[in-house]
MIVO-843107 format. One line per field, with one value per residue (C-alpha): residue in one letter; x, y, z. Coordinates in Angstrom, 1 decimal, always signed. Each point is the difference from the previous one (the first is absolute). Layout:
BEGIN
aa <- A:...
X <- X:...
Y <- Y:...
Z <- Z:...
//
This chain:
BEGIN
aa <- X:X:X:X:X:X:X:X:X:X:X:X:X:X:X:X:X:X:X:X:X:X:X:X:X:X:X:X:X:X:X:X:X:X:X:X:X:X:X:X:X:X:X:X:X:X:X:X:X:X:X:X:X:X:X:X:X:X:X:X:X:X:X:X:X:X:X:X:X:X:X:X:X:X:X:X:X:X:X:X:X:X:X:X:X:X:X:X:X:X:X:X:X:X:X:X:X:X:X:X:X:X:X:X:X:X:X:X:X:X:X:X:X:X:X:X:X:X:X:X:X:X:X:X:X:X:X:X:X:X:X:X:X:X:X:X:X:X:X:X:X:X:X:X:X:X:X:X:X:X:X:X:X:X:X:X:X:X:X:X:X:X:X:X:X:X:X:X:X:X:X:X:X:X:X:X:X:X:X:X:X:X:X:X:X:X:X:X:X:X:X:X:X:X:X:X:X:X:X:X:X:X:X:X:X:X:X:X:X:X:X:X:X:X:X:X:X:X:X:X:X:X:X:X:X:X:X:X:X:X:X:X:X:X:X:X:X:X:X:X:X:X:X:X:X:X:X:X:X:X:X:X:X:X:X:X:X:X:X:X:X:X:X:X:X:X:X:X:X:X:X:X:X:X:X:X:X:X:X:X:X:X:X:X:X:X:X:X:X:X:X:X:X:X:X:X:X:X:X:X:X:X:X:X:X:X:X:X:X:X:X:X:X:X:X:X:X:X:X:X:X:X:X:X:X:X:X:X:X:X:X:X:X:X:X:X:X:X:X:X:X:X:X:X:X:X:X:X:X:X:X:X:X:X:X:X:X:X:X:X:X:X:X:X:X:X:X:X:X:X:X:X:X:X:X:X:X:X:X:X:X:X:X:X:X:X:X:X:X:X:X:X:X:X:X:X:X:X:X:X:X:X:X:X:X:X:X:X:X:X:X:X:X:X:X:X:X:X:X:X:X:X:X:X:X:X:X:X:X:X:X:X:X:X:X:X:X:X:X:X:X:X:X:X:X:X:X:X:X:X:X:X
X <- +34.0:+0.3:-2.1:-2.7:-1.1:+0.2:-1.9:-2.8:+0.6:-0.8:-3.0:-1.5:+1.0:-2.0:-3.3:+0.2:+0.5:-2.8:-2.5:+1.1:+0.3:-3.9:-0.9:+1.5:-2.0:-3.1:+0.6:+2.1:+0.0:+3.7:+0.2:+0.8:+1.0:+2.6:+1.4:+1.0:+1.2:+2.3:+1.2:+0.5:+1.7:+3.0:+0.2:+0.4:+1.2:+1.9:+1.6:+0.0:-1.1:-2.3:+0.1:-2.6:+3.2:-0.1:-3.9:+0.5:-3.4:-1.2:-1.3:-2.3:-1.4:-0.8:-1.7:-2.1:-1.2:-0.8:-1.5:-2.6:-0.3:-1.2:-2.1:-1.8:-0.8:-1.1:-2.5:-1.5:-0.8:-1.9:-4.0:-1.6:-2.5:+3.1:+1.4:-2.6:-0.7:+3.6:+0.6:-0.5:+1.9:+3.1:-0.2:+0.0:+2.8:+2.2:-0.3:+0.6:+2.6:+2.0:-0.1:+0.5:+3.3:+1.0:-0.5:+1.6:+3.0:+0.5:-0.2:+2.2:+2.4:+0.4:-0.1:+2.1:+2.4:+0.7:-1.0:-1.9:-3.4:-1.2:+2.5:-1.4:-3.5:+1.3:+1.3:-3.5:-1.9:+2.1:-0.1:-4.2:-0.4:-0.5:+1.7:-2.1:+2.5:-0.4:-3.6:-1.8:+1.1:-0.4:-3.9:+0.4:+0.8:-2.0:-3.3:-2.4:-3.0:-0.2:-0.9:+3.2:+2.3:-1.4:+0.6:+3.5:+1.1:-1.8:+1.9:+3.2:-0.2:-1.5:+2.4:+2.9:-1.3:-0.2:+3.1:+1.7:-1.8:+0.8:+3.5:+0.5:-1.3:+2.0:+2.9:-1.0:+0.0:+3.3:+1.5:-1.7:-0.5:-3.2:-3.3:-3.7:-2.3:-2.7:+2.5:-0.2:-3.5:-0.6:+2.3:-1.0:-3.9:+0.8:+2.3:-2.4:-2.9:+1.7:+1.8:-3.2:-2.0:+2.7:+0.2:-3.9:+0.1:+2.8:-1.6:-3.5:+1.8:+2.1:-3.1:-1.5:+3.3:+0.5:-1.8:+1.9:+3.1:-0.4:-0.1:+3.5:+2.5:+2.1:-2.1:-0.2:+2.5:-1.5:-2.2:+2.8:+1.5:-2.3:-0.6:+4.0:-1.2:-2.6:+2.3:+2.6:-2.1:-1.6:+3.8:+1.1:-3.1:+0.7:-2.9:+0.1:+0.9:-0.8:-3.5:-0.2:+1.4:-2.3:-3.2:+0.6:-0.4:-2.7:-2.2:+1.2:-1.1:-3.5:-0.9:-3.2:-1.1:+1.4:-1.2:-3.7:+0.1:+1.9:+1.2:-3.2:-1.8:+3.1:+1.8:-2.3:+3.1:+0.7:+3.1:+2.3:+1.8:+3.2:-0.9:+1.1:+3.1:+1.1:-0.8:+2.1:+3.1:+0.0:-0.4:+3.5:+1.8:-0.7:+1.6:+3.0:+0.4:-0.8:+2.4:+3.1:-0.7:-0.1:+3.7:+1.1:-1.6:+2.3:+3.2:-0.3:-0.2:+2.6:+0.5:+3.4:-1.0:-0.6:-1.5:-2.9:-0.2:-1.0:-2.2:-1.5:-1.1:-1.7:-1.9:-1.4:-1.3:-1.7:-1.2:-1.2:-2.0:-1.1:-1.9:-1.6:-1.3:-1.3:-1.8:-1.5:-1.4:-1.1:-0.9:-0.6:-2.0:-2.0:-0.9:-1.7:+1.0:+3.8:+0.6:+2.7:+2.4:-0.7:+1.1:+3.1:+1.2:-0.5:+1.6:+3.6:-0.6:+3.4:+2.3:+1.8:+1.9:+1.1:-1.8:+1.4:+3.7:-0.5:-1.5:+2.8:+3.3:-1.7:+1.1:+3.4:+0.5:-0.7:+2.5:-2.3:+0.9:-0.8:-0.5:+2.1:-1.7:-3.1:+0.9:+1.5:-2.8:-2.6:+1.9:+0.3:-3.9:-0.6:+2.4:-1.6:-4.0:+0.1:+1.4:-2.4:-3.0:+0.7:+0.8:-3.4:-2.6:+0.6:+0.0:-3.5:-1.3:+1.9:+1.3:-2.6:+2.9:+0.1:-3.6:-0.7:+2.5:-1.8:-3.2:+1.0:+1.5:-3.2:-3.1:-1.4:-3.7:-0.8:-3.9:+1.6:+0.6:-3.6:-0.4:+3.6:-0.2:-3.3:+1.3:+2.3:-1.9:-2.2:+2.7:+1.2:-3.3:-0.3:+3.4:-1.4:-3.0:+1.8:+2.5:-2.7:-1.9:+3.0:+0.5:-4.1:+0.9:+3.3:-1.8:-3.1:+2.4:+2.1:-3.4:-1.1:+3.1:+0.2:-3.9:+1.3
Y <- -23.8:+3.7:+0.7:+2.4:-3.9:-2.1:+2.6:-0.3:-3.8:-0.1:+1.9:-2.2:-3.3:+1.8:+1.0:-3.8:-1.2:+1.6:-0.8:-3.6:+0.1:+1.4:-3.1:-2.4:+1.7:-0.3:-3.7:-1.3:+2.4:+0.9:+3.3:+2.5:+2.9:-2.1:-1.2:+4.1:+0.7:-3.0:+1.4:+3.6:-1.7:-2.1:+3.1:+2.2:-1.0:-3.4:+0.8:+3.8:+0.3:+3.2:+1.7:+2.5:+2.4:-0.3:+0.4:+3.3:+2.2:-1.8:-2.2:+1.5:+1.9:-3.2:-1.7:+2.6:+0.0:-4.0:+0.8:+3.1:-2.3:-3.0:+1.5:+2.2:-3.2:-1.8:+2.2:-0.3:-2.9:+0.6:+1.1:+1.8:-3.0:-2.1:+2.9:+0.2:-3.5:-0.7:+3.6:-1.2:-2.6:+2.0:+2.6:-2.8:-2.0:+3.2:+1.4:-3.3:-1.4:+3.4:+1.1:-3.5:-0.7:+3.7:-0.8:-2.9:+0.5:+3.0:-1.6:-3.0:+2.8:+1.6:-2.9:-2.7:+2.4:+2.9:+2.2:+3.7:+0.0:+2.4:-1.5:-3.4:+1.1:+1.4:-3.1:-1.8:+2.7:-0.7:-3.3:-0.1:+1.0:-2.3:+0.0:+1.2:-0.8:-3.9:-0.3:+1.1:-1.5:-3.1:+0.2:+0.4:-3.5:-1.1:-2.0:+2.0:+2.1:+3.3:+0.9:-1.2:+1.2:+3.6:-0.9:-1.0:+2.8:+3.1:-1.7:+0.4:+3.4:+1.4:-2.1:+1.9:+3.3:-0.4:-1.2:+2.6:+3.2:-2.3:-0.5:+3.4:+1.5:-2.6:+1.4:+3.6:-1.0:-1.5:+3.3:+2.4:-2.4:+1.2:-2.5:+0.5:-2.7:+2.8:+1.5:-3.5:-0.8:+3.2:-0.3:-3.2:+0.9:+3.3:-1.7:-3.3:+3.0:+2.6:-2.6:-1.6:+3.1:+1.3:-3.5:+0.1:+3.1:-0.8:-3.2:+2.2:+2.6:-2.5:-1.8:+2.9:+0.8:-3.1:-0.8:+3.3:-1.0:-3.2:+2.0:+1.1:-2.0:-2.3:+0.8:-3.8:+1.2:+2.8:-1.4:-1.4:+2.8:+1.7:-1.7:+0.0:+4.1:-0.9:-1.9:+2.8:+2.8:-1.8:-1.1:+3.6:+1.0:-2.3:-2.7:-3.1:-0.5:-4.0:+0.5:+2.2:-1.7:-2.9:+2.4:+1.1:-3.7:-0.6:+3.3:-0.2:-4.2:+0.9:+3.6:-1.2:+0.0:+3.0:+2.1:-1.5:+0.7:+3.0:+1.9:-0.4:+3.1:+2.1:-1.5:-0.6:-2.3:-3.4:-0.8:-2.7:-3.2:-1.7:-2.4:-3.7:+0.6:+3.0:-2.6:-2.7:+2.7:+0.8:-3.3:-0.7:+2.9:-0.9:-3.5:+1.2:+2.2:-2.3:-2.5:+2.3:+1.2:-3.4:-0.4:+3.3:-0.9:-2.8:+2.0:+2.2:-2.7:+0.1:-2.8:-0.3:+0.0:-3.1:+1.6:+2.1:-2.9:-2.3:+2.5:+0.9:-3.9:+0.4:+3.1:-1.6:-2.5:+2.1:+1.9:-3.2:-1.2:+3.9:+0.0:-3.1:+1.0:+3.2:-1.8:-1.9:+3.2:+1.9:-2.4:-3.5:+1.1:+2.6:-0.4:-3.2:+1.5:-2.0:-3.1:-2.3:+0.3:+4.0:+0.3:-1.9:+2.0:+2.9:-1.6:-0.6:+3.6:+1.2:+1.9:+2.6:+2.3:+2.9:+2.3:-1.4:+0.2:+3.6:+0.9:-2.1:+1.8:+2.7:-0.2:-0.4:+3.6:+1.1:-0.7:-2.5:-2.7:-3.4:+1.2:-2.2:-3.0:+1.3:+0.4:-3.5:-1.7:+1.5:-1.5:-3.2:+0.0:+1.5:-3.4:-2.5:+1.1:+0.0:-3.4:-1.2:+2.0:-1.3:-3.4:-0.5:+1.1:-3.2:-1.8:+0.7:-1.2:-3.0:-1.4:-1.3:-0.3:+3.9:+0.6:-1.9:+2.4:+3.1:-1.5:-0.1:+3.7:+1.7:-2.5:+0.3:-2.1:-2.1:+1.5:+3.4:-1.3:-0.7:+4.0:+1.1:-3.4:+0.9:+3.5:-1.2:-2.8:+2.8:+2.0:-3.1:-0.5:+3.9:+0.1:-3.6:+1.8:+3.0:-2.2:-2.4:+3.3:+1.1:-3.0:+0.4:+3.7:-1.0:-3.5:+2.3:+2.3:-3.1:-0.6:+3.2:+0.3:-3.3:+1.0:+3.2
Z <- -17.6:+1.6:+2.7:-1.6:-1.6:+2.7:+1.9:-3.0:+0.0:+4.2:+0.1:-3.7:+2.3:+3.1:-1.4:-1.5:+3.1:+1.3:-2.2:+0.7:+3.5:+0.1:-2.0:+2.5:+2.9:-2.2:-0.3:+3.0:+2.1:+0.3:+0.6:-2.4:+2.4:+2.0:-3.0:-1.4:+3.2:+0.5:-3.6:+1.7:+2.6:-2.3:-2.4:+3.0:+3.3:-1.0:-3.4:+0.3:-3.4:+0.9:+3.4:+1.3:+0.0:-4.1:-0.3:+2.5:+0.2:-2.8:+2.5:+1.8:-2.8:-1.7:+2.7:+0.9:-3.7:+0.0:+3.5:-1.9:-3.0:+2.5:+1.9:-3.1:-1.6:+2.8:+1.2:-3.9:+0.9:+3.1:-0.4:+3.0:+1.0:+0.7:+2.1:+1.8:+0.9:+1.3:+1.6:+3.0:+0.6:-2.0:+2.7:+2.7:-1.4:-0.8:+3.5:+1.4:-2.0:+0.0:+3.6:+1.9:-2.3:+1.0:+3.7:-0.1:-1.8:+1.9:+3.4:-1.4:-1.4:+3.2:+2.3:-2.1:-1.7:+2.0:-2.8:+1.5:+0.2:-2.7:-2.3:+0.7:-0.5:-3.4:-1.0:+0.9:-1.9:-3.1:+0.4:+0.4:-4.0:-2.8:-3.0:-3.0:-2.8:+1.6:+1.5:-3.1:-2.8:+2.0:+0.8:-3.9:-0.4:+2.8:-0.4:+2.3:+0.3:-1.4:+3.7:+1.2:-2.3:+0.2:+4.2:-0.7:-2.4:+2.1:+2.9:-1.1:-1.5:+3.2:+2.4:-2.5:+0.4:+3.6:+0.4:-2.0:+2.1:+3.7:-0.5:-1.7:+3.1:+2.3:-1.8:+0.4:+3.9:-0.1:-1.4:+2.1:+3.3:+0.3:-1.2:+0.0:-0.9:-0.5:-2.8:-1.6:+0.0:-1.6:-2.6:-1.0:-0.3:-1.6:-2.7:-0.7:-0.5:-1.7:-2.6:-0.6:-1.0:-2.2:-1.5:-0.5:-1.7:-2.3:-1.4:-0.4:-2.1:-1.7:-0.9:-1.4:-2.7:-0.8:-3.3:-1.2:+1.3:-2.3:-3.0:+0.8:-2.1:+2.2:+3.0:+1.5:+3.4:+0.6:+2.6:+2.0:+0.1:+1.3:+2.5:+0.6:+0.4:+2.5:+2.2:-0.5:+1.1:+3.3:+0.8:-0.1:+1.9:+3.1:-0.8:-0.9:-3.8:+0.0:+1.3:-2.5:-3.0:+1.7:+0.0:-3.8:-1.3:+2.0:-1.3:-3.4:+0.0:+1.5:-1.6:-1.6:+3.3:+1.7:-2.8:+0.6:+3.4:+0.7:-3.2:-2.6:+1.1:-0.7:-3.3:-2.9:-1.6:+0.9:+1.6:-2.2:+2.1:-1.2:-3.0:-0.8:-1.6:+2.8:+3.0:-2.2:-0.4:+3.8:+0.9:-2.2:+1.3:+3.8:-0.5:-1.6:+2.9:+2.2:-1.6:+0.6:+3.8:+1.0:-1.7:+2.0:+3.2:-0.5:-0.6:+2.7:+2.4:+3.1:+1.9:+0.7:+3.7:+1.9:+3.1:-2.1:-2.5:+3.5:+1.7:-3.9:-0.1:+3.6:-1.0:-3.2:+2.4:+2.1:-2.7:-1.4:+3.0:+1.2:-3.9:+1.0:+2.9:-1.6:-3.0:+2.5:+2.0:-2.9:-2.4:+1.5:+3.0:-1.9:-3.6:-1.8:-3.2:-0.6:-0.3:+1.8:-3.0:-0.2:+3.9:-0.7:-2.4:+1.7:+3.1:-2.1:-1.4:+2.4:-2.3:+0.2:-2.7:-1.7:+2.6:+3.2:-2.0:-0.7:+3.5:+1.9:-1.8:+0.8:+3.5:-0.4:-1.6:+3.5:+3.3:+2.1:+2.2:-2.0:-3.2:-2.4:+2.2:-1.0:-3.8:-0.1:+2.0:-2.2:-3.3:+1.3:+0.6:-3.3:-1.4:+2.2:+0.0:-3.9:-0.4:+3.1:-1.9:-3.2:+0.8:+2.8:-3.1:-1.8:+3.4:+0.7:-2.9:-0.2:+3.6:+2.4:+2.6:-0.6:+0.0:+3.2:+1.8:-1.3:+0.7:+3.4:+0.3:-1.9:+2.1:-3.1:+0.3:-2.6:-0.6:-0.7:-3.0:-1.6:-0.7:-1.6:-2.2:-1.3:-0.8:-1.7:-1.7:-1.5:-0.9:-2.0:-1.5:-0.9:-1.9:-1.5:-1.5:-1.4:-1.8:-1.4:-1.2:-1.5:-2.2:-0.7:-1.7:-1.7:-1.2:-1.5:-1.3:-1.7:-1.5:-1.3:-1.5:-1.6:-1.5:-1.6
//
């Protein structure tokens, strides 16, 4: 069999896999994510069968794709009444979350390691973002609130965004020796504001084209790419394209409204949404991507050194136990809208991927004191606080042991529950309805039929 094949063969076997993999999460809870990337790992770094060297720019390219693709078909899932009920404990648990890991892994950097203080700091800003590509798909499979989930996934975008304008600046700092945290703060405002209106706008004019751009044969990907166009253009411009890739789904899910309130007095036509069979495609497309970043996450993992592999195990635990601590802040303390189980999850949500692996090679291309200790510390965390994420989520659910530890870290009182449950009880009940009116207006239609 020449190569070409068993190339064919390998990536058959992988989407398979995948599929299967999902199925066992769905039902026992093994997770799905750890799996592809222990595959990544023996196809790459054990076996050498593929090495980032081989993939070359190819990469990066793809990942930011999966990462657009994500993060589109995420936000078409949010509506604007979820947003706002869980905005303000996103902001909260964002800042938190972010800046305290940032702090400390800077001071621990400097102090424990030796390694310069900006540089430290730039490994703690890196280090303070989630990983999209691993965070989202899992409040996918996740049984929570609609309120939660919309928490979890603005969370992590907004945590990545951050963390990609901090450490971009930190590294700016390092190569010029000069820093300014006003310089920061204003880049990071300017970029979550800027991206978001250009993303707005996009989605309202995309809306608006649409039902023409479906009379165009073969015209299924155009909205995808399009959105690939949006995320282009605010990358180029300096802003953030994720919030705006984020901000696009979000518009183009709740445009009904949008055009009520804001657009009606100017547009006589009615703005189009994605339909059934578009949301089905997209929902397709960002598993298969999904499926094969989590493979090369795997093969570009480095952990031939003992000393970052050791301190990489330490940082997940602090990373682990500074999340807690923030969940219980932001969430615990102040909100009666999440359940016991909903703060838990968020509390093992400590991940960290293709962002922080970018950003931290990054600072080897530059001649700085500690840099290679950085790049390998940051890969070992990347290793260790997938496995820890992955393999905590079923854990929560299923280990009292395991819950009575986190029960202890978040303080999480026992009456707080009463309000989320009943959320989510009428959720249950609403979803209930809607499915039992469904089978009402297939079962008359069955009838009608069966008359004529």
């Amino acid at each position: 069999m020449d190569s070409t094949a068993l190339t064919v063969v390998m990536i058959g076997g992988l989407v398979f896999a995948a599929h299967v993999f999902t199925e066992l999460f769905s039902r026992r809870r093994v997770p799905d994510l750890l799996l592809l990337l222990i595959i990544g790992i023996v196809i790459g770094p054990v076996f050498k069968f593929v090495t980032p060297e081989s993939i070359g720019g190819f990469g990066n390219v793809f990942s930011t794709i999966t990462l657009v693709i994500i993060l589109f078909e995420s936000g078409s899932e949010l509506s604007f009444k979820n947003i706002r009920d869980s905005f303000q404990e996103m902001i909260t648990l964002t800042v938190v979350s972010y800046f305290s890991i940032m702090v400390v892994i800077g001071l621990l950097g400097h102090y424990c390691l030796a390694i310069p203080w900006v540089t430290s700091f730039f490994m703690g800003a890196v280090l303070g973002g989630a990983a999209e590509a691993i965070v989202i798909p899992l409040t996918k499979q996740l049984k929570v609130t609609s309120n939660c989930k919309t928490t979890m996934v603005l969370e992590t975008s907004f945590s990545t965004v951050i963390c990609f304008i901090t450490s971009i600046a930190l590294f700016n700092a390092i190569q010029d020796d000069e820093f300014s945290i006003g310089h920061v703060i204003g880049n990071v405002m300017s970029s979550f504001i800027l991206a978001g209106i250009l993303g707005f706008l996009g989605a309202v004019f995309w809306a608006l084209v649409l039902q023409r751009i479906r009379t165009v044969k073969n015209s299924t990907f155009t909205t995808p790419a399009f959105v690939f166009i949006i995320y282009g253009i605010n990358s180029l411009l300096g802003f953030s394209g994720e919030i705006a890739a984020l901000t696009f789904g979000i518009t183009l899910a709740n445009i009904d409204s949008v055009y009520n309130s804001i657009f009606k007095k100017f547009f006589k036509q009615q703005p189009n949404t994605l339909n059934y069979n578009e949301r089905m495609l997209f929902s397709e497309i960002a598993f298969l991507l999904r499926t094969f970043v989590f493979i090369y996450i795997g093969i570009s993992m480095k952990l031939s050194d003992w000393h970052s592999i050791i301190v990489g195990l330490v940082v997940v635990a602090i990373l682990l136990i500074l999340r807690v601590l923030s969940v219980r802040y932001s969430i615990t303390r102040k909100s009666d809208d999440y359940t016991e189980l909903e703060a838990m999850y968020m509390s093992c949500l400590v991940s960290k991927g293709l962002a922080a692996a970018i950003l931290a090679t990054m600072l080897t291309r530059i001649d700085v004191p500690g840099a290679e200790m950085v790049k390998n510390i940051v890969y070992s965390v990347i290793f260790f606080s997938i496995i820890v994420t992955c393999s905590l989520i079923p854990l929560a659910e299923k280990s009292e042991f395991f819950k009575k530890i986190l029960r202890f870290g978040l303080f999480f009182p026992a009456k707080k529950d009463g309000k989320a449950l009943r959320n989510a009880d009428k959720e249950d009940v609403i979803l209930l309805q809607q499915t039992d009116n469904q089978h009402i207006i297939t079962g008359e239609n069955n009838s009608e039929k069966n008359c004529d």
